[in-house]
C-alpha positions as CSV (number, residue, x, y, z in Angstrom):
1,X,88.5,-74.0,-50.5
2,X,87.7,-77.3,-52.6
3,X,88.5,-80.6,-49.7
4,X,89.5,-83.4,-51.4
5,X,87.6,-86.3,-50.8
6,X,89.1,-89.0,-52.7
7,X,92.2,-89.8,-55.3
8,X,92.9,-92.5,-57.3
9,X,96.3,-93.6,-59.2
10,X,96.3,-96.1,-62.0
11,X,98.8,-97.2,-65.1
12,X,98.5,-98.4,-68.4
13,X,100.2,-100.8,-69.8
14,X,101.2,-103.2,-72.7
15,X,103.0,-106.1,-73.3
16,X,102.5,-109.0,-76.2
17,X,100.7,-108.8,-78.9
18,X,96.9,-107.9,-77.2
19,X,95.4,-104.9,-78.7
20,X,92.4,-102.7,-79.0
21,X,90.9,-102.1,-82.3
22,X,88.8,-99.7,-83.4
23,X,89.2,-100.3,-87.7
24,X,89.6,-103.3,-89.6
25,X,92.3,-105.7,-89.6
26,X,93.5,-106.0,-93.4
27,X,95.8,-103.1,-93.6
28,X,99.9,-103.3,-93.8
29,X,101.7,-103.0,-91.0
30,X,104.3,-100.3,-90.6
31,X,107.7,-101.3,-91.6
32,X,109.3,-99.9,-88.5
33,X,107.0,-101.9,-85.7
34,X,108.4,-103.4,-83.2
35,X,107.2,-105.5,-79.9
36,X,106.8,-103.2,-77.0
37,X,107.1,-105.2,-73.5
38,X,106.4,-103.3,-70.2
39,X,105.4,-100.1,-71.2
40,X,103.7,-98.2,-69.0
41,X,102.4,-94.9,-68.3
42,X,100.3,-93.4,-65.1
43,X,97.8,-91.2,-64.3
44,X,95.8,-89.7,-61.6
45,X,92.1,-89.0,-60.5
46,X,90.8,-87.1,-57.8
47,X,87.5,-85.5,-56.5
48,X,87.0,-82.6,-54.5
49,X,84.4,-80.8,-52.9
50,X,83.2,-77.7,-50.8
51,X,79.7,-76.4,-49.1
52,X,78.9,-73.8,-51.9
53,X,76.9,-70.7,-50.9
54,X,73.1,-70.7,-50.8
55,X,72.6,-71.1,-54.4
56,X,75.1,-73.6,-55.3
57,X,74.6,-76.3,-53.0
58,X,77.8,-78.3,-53.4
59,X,80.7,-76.8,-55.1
60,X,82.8,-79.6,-56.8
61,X,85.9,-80.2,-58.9
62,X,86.5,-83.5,-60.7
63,X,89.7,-84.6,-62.3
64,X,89.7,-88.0,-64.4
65,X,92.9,-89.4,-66.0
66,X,92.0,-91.6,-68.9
67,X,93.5,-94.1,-71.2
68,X,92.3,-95.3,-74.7
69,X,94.3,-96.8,-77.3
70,X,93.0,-96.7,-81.2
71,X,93.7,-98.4,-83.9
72,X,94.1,-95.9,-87.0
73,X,94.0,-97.9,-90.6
74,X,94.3,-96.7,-94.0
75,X,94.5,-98.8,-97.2
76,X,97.7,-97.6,-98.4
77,X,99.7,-96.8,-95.2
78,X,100.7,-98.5,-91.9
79,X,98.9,-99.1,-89.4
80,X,99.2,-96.8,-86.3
81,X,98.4,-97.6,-82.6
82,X,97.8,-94.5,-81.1
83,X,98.0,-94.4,-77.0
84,X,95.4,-91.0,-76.0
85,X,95.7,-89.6,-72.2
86,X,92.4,-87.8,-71.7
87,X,92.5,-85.6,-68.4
88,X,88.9,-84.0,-68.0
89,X,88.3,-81.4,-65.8
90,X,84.5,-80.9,-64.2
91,X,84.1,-77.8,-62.4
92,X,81.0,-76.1,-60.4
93,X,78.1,-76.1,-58.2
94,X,75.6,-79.6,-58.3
95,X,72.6,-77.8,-58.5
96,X,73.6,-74.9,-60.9
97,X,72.6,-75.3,-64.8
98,X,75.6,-77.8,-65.4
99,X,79.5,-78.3,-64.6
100,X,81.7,-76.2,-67.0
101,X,84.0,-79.2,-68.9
102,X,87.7,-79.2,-70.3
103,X,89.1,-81.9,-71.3
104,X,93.4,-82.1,-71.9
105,X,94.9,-84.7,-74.3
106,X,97.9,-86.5,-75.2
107,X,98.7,-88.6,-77.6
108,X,101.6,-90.8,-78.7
109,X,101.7,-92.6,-81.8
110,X,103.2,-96.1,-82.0
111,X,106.1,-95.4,-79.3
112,X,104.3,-95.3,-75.4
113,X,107.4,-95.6,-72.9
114,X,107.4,-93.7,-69.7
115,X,109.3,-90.5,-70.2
116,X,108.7,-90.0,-74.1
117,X,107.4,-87.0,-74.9
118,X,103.9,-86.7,-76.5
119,X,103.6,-87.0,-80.4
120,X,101.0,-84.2,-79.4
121,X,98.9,-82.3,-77.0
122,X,95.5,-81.1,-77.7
123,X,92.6,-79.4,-75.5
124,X,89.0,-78.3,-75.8
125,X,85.9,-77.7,-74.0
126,X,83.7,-80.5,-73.2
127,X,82.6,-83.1,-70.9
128,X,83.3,-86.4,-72.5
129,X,85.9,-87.9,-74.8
130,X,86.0,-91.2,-76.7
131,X,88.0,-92.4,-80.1
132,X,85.4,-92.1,-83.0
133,X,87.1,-94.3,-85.8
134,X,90.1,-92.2,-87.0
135,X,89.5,-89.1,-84.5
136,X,89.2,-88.4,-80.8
137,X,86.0,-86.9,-80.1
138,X,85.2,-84.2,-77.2
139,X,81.4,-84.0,-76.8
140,X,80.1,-80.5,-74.9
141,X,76.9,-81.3,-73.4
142,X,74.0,-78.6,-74.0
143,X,73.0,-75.5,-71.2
144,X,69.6,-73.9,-71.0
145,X,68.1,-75.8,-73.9
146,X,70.9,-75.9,-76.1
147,X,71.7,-79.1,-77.8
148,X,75.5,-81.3,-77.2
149,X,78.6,-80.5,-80.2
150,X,81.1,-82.8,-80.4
151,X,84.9,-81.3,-81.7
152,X,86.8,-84.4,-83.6
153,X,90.5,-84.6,-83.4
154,X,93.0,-86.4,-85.8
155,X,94.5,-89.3,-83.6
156,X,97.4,-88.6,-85.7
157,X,98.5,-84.9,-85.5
158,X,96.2,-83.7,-82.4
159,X,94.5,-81.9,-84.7
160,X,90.9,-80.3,-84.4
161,X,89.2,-80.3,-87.9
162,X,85.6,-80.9,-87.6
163,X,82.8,-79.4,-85.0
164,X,79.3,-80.4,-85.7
165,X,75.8,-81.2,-83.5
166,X,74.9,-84.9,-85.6
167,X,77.5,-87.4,-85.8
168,X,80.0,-87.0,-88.8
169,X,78.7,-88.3,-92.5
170,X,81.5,-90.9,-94.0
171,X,81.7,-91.2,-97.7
172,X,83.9,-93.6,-98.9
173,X,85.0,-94.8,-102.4
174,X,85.5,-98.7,-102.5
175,X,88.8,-99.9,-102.9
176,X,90.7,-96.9,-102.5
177,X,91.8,-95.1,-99.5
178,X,89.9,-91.9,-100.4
179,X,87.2,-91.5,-97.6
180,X,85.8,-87.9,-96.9
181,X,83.7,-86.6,-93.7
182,X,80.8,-84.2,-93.9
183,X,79.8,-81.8,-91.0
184,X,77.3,-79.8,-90.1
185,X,77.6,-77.0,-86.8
186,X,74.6,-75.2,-85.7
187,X,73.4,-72.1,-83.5
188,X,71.1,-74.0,-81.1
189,X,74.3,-76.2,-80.1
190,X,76.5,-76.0,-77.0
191,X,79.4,-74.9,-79.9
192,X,78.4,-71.8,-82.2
193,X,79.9,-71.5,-85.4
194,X,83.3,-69.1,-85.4
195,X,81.5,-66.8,-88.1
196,X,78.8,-66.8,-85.4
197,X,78.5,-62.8,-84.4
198,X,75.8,-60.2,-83.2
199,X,74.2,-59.2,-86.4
200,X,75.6,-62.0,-88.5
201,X,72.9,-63.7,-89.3
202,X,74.9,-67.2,-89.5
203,X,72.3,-70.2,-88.9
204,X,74.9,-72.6,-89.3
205,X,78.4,-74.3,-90.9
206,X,78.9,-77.0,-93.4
207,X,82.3,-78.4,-93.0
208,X,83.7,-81.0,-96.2
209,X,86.9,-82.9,-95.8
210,X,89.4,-85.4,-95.3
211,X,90.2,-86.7,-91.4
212,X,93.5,-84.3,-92.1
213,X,90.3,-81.9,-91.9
214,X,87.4,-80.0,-93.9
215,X,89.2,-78.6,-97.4
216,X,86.5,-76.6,-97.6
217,X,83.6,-74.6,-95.2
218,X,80.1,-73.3,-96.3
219,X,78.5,-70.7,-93.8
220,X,74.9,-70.1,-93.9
221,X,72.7,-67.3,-93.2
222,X,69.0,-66.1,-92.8
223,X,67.7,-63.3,-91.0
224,X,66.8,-64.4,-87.5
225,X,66.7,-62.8,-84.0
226,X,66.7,-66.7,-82.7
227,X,68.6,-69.5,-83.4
228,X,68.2,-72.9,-85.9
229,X,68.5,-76.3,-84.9
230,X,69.6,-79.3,-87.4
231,X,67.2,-81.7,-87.7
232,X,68.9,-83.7,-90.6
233,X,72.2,-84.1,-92.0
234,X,72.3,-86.9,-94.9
235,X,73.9,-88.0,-98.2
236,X,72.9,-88.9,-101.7
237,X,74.0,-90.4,-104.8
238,X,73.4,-89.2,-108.0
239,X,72.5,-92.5,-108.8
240,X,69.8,-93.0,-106.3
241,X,68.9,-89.1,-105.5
242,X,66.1,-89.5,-103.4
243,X,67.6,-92.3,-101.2
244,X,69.6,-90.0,-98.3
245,X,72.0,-92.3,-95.9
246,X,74.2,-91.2,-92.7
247,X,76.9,-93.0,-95.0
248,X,77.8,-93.6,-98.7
249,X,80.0,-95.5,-100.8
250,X,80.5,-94.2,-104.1
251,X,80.5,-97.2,-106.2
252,X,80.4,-94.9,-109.1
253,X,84.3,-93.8,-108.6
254,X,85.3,-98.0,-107.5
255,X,88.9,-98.2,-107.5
256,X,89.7,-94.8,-108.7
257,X,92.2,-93.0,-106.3
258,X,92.0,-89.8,-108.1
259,X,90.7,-87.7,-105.6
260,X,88.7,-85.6,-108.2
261,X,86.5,-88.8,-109.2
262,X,84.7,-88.2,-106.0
263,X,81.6,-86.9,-106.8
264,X,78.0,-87.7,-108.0
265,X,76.3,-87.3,-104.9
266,X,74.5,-84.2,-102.9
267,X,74.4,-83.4,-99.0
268,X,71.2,-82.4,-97.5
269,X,70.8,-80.3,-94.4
270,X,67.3,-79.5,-92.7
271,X,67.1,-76.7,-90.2
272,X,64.1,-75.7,-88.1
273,X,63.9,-72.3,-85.9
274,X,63.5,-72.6,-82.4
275,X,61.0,-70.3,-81.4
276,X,60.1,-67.3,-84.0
277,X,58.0,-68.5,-87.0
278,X,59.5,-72.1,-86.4
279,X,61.0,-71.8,-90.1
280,X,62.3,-75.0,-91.4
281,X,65.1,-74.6,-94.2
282,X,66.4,-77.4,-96.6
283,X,69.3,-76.9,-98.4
284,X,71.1,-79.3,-100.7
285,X,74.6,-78.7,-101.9
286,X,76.2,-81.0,-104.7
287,X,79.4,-82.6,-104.8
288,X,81.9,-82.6,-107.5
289,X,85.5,-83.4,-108.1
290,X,85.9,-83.4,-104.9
291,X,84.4,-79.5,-104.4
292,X,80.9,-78.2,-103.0
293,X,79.7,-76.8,-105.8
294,X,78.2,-73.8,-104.4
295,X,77.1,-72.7,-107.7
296,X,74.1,-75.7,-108.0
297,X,73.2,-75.7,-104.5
298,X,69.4,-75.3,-103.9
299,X,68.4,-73.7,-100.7
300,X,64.8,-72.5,-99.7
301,X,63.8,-68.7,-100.0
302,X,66.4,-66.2,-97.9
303,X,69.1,-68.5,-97.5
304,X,72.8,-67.5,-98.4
305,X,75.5,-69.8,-98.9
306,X,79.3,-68.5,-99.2
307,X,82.5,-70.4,-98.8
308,X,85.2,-69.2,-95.6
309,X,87.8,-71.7,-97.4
């Protein structure tokens, strides 16, 4: 049995007009806002450990209560202050080949007060959590040479809707509040794509979207007895092709809110093989009104692109 070394209780709380930000500061408030004074919410943390058998060394469990508070902004809505309670779970022996992860989370949106139910709960597997612009981000650090994933979670619904091994690809069209997210999951990562099966031959997920999440998913596949790692994930305009960014603003579509002006630009993924014939893949994939156009994406020899959704 686990002894408990240590706890630790601690609140949140809020009062005045002090707050965090994580966007900027030019967006409309929300019509229904209103001064919160002495809200509060608790939490707990505790550590606990055992002598483990021969090979584990120590046997521990770790509990962290967390608080965060974001700032979500969009041009032509209100702006949301979104209190997260992050309770991560470490669990296993010090000297094995890592602590399994899980992280809980609760999040309220714009009302805190002790007693008031969550806005919405959300989980996942991972070992640290931290608000990524408009999304809660659980990271899952690699095992036995796999590489850290990181799931993203609305800060407004809960929901997950990207997974990927690089950080997330923004492209944004000025003046407008269209922004889209691009996303790319690998085999050699600490998450494997759901298509991911014995015999599947998946070497990795392209994920497109809004932060509501991806409107559309590309699956890849090569045959491979071993798996691929990403070693790029960029974006380009049409306007300047060979110029590839980890962000873009399409200047092209300025002030147009159609959704379907956004466009003119190409996403560019390079993969290498770890171990085998060390194999290193490019494939581009166009974007247009708003689609992957699957049709005109170029991919070196044996790849296979098709569409989940």
């Amino acid at each position: 049995m686990l002894r408990r070394i240590g706890a630790l209780a601690f609140s949140f709380s809020i009062a005045g007009c002090g707050v965090l930000q994580n966007s900027q500061n030019n967006a409309p408030q929300s019509a229904d806002a209103k001064p919160q004074e002495n809200v509060q919410q608790t939490g707990t943390s505790t550590f606990a450990a055992a002598t483990g058998k021969v090979d584990c060394d120590l046997n521990v469990n770790v509990v962290n209560s967390t608080f965060k508070l974001a700032r979500v902004v969009s041009r032509n809505s209100p702006v949301h202050h979104v209190l997260v309670r992050e309770r991560s779970t470490n669990t296993g022996c010090t000297n094995s080949e890592g602590l399994t992860g899980a992280i809980a989370l609760e999040g309220w949106v714009d009302s805190f007060e002790a007693g008031r139910a969550p806005t919405w709960q959300s989980q996942g597997e991972g070992h640290e959590g931290r608000v990524d612009g408009n999304f809660y981000r659980i990271t899952k650090q690699g095992c036995c040479g796999a590489t850290p994933a990181s799931a993203y979670f609305n800060l407004l619904s809960g929901k997950k809707v990207f997974e990927s091994t690089p950080d997330l690809i923004r492209v944004e069209v000025p003046n407008t509040a269209n922004v889209r997210y691009v996303a790319f999951l690998d085999t050699q990562s600490s998450i494997n794509p759901e298509e991911t099966k014995p015999g599947s031959d998946v070497i990795g997920a392209l994920q497109y979207g809004s932060a509501e999440g991806p409107g559309e998913r590309i699956v890849m596949k090569l045959k491979s007895t071993v798996p691929f790692s990403v070693e790029d994930l960029s974006v380009a305009s049409a306007k300047e092709p060979s110029k590839y960014a980890k962000e873009l603003e399409l200047w092209s579509a300025n002030g147009n809110e159609n959704p379907s002006a956004i466009g003119d630009f190409k996403i560019r993924i390079k993969l290498i093989e770890v171990g085998g014939d060390d194999r290193a893949p490019v494939i581009v994939v166009p974007v247009s009104s708003d689609r992957l156009d699957i049709d005109h994406a170029v991919a070196s020899h044996g790849v296979k692109l098709g569409k989940t959704q």
